[in-house]
Backbone as JSON Lines, residues from 0, in Angstrom:
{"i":0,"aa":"X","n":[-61.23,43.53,34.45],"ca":[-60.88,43.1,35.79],"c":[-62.16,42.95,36.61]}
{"i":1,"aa":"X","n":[-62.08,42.12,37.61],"ca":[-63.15,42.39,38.51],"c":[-63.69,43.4,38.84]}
{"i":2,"aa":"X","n":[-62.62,44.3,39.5],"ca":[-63.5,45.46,40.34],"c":[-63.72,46.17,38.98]}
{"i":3,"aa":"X","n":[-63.47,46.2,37.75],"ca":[-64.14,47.27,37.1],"c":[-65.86,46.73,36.61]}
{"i":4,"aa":"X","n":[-65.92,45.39,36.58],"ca":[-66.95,44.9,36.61],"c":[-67.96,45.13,37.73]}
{"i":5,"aa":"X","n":[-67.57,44.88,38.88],"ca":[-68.17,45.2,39.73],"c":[-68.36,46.77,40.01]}
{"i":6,"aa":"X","n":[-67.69,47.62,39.82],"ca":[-67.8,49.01,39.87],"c":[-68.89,49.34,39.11]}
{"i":7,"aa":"X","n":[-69.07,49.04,37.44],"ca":[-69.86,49.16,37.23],"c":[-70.92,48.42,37.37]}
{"i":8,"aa":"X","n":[-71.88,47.19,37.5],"ca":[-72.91,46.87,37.96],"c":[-72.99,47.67,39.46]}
{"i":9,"aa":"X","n":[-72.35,48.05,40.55],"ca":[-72.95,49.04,41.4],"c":[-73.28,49.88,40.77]}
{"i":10,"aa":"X","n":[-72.32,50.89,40.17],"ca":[-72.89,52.09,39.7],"c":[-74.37,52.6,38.68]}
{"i":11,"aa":"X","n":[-74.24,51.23,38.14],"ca":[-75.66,51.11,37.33],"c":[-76.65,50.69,37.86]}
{"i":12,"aa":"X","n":[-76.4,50.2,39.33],"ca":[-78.04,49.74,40.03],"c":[-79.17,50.48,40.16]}
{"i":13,"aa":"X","n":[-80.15,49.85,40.43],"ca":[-81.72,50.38,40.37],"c":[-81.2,51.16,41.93]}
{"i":14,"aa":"X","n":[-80.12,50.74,42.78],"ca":[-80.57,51.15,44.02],"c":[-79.79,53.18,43.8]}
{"i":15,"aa":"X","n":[-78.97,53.08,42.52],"ca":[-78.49,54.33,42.59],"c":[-79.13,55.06,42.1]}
{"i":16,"aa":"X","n":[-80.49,54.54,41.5],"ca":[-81.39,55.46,41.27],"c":[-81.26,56.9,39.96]}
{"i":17,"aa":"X","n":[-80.44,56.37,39.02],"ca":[-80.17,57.03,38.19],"c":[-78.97,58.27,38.51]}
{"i":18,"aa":"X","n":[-78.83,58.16,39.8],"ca":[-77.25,59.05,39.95],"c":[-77.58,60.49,39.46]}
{"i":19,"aa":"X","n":[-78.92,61.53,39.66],"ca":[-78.84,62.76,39.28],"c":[-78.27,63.65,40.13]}
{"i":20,"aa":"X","n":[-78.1,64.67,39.64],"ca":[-77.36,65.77,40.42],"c":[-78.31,65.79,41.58]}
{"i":21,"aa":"X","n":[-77.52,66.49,42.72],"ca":[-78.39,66.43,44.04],"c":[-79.16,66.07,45.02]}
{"i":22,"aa":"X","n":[-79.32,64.25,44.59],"ca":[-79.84,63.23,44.87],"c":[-79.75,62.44,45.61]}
{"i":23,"aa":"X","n":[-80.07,61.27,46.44],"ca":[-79.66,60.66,47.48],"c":[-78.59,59.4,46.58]}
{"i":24,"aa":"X","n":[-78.93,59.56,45.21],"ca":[-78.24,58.76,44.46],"c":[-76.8,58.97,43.67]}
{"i":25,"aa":"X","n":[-76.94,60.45,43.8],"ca":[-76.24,61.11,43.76],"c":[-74.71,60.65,43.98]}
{"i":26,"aa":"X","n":[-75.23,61.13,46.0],"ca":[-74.61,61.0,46.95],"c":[-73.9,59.51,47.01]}
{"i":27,"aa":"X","n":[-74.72,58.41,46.76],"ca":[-74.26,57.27,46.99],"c":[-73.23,57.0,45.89]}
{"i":28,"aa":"X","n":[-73.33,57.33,44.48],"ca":[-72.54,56.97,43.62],"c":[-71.33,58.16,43.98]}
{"i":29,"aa":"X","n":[-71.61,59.33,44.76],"ca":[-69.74,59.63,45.24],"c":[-69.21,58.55,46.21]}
{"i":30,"aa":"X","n":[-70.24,58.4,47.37],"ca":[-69.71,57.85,48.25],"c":[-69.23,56.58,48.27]}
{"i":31,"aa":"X","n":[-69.14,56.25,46.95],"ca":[-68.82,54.64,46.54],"c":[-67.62,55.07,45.7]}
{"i":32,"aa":"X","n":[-67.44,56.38,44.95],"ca":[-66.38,56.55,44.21],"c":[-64.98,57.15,45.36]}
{"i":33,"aa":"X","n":[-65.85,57.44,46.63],"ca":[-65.22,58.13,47.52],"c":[-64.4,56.85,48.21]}
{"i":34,"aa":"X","n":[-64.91,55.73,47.87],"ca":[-64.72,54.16,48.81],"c":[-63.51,53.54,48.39]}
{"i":35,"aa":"X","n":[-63.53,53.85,46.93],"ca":[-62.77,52.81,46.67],"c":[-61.47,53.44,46.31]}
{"i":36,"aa":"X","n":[-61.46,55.08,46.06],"ca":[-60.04,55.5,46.29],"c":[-59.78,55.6,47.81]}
{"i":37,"aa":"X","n":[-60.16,55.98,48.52],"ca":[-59.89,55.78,49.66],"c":[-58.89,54.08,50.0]}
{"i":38,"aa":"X","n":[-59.68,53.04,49.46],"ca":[-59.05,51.97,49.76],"c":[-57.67,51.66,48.36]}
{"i":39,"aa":"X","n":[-57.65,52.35,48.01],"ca":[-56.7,52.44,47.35],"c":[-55.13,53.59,47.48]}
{"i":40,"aa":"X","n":[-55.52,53.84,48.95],"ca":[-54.69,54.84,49.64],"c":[-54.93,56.22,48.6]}
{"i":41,"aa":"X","n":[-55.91,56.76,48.01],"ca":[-55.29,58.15,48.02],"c":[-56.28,58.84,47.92]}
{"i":42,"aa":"X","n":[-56.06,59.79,48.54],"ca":[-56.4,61.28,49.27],"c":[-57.27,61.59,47.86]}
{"i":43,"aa":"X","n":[-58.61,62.34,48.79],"ca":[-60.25,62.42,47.98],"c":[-60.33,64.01,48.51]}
{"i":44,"aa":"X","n":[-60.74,64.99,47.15],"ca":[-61.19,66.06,47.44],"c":[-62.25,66.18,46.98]}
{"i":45,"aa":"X","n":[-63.35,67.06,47.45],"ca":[-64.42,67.31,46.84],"c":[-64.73,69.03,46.43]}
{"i":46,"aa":"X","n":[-64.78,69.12,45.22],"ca":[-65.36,70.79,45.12],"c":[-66.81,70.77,44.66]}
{"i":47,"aa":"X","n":[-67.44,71.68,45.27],"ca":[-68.71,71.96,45.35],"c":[-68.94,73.38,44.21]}
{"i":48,"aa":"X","n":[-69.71,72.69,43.63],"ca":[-70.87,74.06,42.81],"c":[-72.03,73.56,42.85]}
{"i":49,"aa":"X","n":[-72.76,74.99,42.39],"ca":[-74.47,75.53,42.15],"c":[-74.54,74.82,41.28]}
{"i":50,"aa":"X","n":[-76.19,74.35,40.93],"ca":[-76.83,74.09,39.75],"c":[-77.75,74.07,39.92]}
{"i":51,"aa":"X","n":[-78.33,75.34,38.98],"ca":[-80.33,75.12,39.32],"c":[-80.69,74.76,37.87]}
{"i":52,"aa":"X","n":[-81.46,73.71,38.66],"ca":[-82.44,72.76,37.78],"c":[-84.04,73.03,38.15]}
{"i":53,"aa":"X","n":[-84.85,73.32,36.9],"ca":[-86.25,73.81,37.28],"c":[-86.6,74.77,38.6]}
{"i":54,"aa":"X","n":[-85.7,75.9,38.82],"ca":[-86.0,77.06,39.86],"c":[-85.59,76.26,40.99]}
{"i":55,"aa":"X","n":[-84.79,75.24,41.02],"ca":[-84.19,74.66,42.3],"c":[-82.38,74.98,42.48]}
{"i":56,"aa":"X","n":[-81.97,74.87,43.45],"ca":[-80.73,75.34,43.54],"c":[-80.4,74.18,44.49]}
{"i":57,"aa":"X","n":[-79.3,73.36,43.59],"ca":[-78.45,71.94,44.19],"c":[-77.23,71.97,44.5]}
{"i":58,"aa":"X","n":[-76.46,71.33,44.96],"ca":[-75.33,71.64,44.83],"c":[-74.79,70.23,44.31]}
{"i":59,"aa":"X","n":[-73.57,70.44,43.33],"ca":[-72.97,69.77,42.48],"c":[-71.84,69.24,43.47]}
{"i":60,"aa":"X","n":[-70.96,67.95,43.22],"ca":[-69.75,67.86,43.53],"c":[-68.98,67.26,42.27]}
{"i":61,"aa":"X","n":[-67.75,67.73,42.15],"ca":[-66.74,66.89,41.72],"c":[-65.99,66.0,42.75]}
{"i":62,"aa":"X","n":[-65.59,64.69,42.2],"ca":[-64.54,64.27,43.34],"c":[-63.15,63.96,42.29]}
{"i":63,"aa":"X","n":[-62.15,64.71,43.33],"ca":[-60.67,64.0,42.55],"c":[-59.72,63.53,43.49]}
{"i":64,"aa":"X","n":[-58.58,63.03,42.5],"ca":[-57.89,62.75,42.98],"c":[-56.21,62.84,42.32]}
{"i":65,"aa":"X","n":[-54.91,62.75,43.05],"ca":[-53.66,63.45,42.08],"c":[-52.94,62.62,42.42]}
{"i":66,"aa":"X","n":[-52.12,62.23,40.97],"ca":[-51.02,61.73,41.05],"c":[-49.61,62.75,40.84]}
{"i":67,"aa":"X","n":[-48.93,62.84,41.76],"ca":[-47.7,63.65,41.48],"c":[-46.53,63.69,40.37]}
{"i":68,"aa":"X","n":[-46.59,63.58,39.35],"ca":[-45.2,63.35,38.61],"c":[-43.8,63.53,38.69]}
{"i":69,"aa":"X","n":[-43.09,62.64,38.66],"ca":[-41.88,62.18,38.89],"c":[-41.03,62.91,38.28]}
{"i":70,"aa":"X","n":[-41.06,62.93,37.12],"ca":[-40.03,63.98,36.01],"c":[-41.14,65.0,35.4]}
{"i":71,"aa":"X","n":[-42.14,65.57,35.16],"ca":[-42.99,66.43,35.14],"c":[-43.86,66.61,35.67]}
{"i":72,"aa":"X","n":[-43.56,67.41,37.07],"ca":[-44.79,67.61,37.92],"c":[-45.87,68.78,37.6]}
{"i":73,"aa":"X","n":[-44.73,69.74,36.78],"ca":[-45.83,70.78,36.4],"c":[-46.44,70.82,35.34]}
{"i":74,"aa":"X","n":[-46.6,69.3,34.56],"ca":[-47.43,69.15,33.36],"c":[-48.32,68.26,33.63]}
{"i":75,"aa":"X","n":[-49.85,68.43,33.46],"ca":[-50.92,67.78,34.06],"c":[-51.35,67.27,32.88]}
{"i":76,"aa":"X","n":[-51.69,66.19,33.22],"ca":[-52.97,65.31,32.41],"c":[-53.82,65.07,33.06]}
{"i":77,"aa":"X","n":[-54.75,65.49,32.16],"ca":[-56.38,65.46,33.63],"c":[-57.06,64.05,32.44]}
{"i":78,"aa":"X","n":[-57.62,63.3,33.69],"ca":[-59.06,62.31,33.42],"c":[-60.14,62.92,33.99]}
{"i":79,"aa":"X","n":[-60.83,62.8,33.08],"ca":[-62.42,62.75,33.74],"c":[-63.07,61.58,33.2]}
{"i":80,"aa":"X","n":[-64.56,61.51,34.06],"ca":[-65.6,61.32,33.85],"c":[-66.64,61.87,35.02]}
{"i":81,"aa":"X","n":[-67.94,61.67,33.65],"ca":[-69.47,62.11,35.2],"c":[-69.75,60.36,35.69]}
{"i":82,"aa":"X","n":[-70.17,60.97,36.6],"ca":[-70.76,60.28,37.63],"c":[-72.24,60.01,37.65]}
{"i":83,"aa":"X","n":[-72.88,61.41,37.19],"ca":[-74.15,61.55,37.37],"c":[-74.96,60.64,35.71]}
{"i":84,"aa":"X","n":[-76.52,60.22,35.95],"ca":[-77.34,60.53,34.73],"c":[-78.56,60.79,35.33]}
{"i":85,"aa":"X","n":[-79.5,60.46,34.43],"ca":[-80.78,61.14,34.3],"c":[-81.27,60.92,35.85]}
{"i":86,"aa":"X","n":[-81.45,59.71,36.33],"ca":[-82.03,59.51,37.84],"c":[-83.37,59.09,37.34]}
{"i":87,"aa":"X","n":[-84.21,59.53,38.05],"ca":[-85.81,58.71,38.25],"c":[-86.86,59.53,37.3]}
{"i":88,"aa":"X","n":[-87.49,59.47,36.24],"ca":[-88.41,60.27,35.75],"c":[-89.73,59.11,35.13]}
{"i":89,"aa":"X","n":[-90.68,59.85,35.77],"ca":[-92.09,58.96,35.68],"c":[-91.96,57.94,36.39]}
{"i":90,"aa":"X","n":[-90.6,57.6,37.43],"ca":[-90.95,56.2,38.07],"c":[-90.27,55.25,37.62]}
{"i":91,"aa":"X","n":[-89.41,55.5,36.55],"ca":[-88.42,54.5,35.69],"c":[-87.26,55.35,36.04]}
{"i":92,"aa":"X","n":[-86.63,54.62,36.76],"ca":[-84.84,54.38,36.7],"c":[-84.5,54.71,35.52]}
{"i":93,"aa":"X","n":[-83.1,55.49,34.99],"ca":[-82.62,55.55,34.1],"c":[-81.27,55.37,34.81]}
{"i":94,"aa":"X","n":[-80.8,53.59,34.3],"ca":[-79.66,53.6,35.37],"c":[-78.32,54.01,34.47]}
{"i":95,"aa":"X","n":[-77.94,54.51,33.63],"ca":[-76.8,54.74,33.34],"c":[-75.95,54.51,33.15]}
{"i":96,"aa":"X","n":[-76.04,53.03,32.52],"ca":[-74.61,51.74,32.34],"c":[-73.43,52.08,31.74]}
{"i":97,"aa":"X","n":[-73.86,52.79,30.08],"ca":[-73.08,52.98,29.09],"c":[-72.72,54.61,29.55]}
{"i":98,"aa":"X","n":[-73.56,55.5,29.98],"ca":[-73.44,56.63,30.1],"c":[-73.71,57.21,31.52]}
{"i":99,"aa":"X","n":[-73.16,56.95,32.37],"ca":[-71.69,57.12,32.7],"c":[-71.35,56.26,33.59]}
{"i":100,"aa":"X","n":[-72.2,55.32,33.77],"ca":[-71.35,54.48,35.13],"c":[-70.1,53.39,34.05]}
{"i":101,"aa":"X","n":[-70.07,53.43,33.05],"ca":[-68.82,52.41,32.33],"c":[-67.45,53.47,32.43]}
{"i":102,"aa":"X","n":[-67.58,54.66,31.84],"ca":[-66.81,55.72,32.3],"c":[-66.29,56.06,33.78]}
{"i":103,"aa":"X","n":[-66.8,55.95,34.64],"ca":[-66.87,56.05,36.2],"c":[-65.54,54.68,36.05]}
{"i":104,"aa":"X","n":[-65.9,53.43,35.86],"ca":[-65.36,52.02,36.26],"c":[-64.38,52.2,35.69]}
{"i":105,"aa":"X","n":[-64.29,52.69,34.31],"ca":[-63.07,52.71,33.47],"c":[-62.32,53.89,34.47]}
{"i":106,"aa":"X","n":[-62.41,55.19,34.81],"ca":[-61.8,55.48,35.52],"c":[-60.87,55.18,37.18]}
{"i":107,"aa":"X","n":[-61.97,54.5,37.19],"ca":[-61.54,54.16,39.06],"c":[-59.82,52.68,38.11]}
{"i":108,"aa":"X","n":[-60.78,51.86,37.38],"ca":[-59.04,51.15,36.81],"c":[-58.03,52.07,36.67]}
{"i":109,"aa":"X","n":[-58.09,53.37,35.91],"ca":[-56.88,53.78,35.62],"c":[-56.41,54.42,36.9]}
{"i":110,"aa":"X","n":[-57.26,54.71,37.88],"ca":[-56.77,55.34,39.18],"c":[-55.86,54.3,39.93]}
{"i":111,"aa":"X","n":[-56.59,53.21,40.19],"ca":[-55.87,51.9,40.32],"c":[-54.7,51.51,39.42]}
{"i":112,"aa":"X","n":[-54.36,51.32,38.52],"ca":[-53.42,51.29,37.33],"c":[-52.48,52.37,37.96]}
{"i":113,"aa":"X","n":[-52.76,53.43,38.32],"ca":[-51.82,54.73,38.34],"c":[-50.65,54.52,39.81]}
{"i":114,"aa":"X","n":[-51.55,53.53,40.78],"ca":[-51.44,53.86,42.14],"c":[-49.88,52.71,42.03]}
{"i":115,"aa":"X","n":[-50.14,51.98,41.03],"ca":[-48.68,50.74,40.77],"c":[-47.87,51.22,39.75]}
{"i":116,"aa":"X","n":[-48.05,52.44,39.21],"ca":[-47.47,52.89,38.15],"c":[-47.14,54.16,37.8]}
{"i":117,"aa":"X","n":[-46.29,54.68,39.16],"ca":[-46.57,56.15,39.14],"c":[-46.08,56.76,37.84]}
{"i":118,"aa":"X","n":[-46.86,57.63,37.77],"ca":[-46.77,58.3,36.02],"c":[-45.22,59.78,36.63]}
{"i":119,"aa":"X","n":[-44.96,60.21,34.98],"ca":[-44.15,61.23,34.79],"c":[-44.77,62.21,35.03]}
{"i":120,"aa":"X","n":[-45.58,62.47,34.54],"ca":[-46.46,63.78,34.91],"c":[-47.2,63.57,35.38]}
{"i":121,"aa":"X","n":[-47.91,64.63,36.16],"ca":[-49.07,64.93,37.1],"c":[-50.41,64.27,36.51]}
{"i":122,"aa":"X","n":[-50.85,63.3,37.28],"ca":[-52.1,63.23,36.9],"c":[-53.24,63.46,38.03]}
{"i":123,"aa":"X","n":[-54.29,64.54,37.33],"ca":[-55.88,64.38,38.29],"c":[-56.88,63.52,37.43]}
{"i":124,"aa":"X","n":[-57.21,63.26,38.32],"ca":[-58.19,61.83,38.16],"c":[-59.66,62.66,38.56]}
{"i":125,"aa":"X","n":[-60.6,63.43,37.86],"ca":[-61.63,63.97,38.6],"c":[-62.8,63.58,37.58]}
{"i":126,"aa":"X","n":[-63.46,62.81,38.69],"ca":[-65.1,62.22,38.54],"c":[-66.12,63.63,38.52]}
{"i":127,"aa":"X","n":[-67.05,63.93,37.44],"ca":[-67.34,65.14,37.53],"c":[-69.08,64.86,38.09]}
{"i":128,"aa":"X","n":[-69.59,65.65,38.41],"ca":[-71.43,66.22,38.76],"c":[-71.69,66.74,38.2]}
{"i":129,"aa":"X","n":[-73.13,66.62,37.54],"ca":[-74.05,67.41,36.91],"c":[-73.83,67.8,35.34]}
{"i":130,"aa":"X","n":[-73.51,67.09,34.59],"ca":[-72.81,66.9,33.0],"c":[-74.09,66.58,32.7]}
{"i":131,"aa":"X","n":[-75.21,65.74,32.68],"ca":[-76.29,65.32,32.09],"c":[-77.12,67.22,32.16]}
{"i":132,"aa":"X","n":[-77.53,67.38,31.12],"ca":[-78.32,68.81,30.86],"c":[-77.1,69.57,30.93]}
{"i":133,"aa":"X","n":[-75.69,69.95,30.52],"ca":[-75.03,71.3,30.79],"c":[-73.38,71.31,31.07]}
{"i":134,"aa":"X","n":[-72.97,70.33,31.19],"ca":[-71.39,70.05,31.24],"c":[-70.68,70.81,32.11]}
{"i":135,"aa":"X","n":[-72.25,70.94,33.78],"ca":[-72.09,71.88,34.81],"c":[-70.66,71.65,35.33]}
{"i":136,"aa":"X","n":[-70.73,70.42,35.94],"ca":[-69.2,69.87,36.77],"c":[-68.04,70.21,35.9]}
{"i":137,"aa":"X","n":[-68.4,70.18,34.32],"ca":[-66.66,70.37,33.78],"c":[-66.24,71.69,34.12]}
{"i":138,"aa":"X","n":[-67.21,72.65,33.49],"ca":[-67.16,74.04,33.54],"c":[-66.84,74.54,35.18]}
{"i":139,"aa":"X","n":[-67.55,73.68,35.93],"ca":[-66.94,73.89,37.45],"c":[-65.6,73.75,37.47]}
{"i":140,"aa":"X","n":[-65.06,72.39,37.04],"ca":[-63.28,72.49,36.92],"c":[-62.85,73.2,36.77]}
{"i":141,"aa":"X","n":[-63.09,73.85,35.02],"ca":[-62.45,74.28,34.54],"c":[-62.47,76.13,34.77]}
{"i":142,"aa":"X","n":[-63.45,76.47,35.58],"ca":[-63.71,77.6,36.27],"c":[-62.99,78.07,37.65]}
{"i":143,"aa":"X","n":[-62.59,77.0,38.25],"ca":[-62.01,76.58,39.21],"c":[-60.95,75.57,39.61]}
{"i":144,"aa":"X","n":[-60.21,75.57,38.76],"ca":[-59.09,74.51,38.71],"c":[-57.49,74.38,39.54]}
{"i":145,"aa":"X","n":[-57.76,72.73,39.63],"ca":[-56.74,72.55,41.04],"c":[-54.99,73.34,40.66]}
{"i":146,"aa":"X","n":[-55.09,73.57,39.55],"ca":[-53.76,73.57,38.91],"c":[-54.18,75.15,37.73]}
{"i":147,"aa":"X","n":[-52.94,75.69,37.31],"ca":[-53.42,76.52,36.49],"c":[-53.96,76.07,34.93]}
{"i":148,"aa":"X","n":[-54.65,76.5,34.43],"ca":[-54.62,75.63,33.26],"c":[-53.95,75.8,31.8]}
{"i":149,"aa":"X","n":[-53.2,76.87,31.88],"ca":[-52.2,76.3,30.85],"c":[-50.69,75.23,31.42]}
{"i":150,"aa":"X","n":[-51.01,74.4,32.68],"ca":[-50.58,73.35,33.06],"c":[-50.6,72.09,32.48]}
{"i":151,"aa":"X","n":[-52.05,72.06,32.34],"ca":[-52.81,71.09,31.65],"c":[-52.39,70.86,30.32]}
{"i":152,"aa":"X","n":[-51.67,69.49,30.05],"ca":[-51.23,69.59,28.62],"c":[-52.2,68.21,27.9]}
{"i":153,"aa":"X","n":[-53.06,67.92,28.54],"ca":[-53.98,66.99,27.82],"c":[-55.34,66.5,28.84]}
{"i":154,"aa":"X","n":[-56.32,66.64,28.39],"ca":[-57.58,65.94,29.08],"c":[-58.44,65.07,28.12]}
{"i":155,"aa":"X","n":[-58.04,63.33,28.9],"ca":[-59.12,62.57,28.27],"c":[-60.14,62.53,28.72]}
{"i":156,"aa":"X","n":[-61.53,62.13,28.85],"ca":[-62.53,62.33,28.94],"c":[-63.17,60.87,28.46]}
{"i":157,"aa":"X","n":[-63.49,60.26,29.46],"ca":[-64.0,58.7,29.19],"c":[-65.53,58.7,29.73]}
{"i":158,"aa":"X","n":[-66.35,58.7,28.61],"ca":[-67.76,59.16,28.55],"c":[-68.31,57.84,27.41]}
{"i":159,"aa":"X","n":[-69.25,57.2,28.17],"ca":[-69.7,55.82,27.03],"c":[-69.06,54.84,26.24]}
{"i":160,"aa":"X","n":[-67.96,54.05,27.46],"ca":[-67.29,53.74,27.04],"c":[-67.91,51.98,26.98]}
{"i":161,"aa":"X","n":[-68.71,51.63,27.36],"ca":[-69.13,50.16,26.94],"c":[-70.43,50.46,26.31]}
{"i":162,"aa":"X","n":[-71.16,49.55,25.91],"ca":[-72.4,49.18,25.05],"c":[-72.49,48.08,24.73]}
{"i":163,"aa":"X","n":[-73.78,46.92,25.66],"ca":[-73.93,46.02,25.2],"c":[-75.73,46.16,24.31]}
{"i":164,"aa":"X","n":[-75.55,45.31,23.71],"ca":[-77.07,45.02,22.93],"c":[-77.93,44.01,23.48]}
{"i":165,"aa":"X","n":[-79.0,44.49,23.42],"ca":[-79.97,43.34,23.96],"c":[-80.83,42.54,23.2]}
């Protein structure tokens, strides 16, 4: 579709600056994931965790979002993906096409997909932080989760989901 095309060429731009944890690029690749559910009517939470990287202390976000289920509300299917990659090292962009901004795009479709198609069971839709070095943001979920987690009766996980060759 378009916007997943376009989702990802934003998310992979030089201007997001590789999207690392705690970053101004960071920030921009929520605030763009923050954009377009928003314009898709539904309600954006953000949970915050720690992550120290080289004796620094950042703070992480997840962003999600829930679909209610119709005939199983108390059985969750969670999506993820990160948001984040490497960011700027030596001065080279590492923009993150295949890993994770294709994941990111593929998600925001199925959020979209979901919003015309309300599902049976519960779905969260949560974009994770800080997965590059440590699978910080999952372990944040799953340390802290919106729902209990023997709720959770399945999590896909859409991580490198295109690859073109050059």
């Amino acid at each position: 579709t378009p916007d997943l095309l376009t989702d990802l060429s934003v998310l992979a731009a030089d201007s997001m600056a590789g999207r690392a944890v705690g970053t101004d690029g960071g920030r921009m690749a929520r605030e763009y994931i923050d954009a377009r559910l928003t314009a898709m009517g539904l309600g954006v939470t953000h949970d915050t965790f720690e992550v120290t990287r080289g004796g620094t202390v950042l703070t992480g976000v997840n962003v999600r979002t829930e679909f209610t289920g119709s005939t199983h509300p108390d059985a969750a299917i969670v999506l993820t993906a990160h948001y984040d990659h490497l960011g700027v090292r030596d001065g080279t962009v590492f923009n993150g096409t295949d890993d994770n901004a294709s994941g990111v795009a593929g998600l925001l479709a199925l959020a979209e997909w979901l919003t015309e198609h309300p599902p049976l069971h519960t779905v969260h839709v949560v974009f994770t932080d800080a997965e590059e070095g440590g699978l910080r943001g999952a372990r944040a979920f799953v340390d802290n989760p919106p729902i209990a987690l023997e709720s959770m009766v399945l999590n896909v996980n859409l991580d490198m989901i295109a690859h073109a060759d050059t």
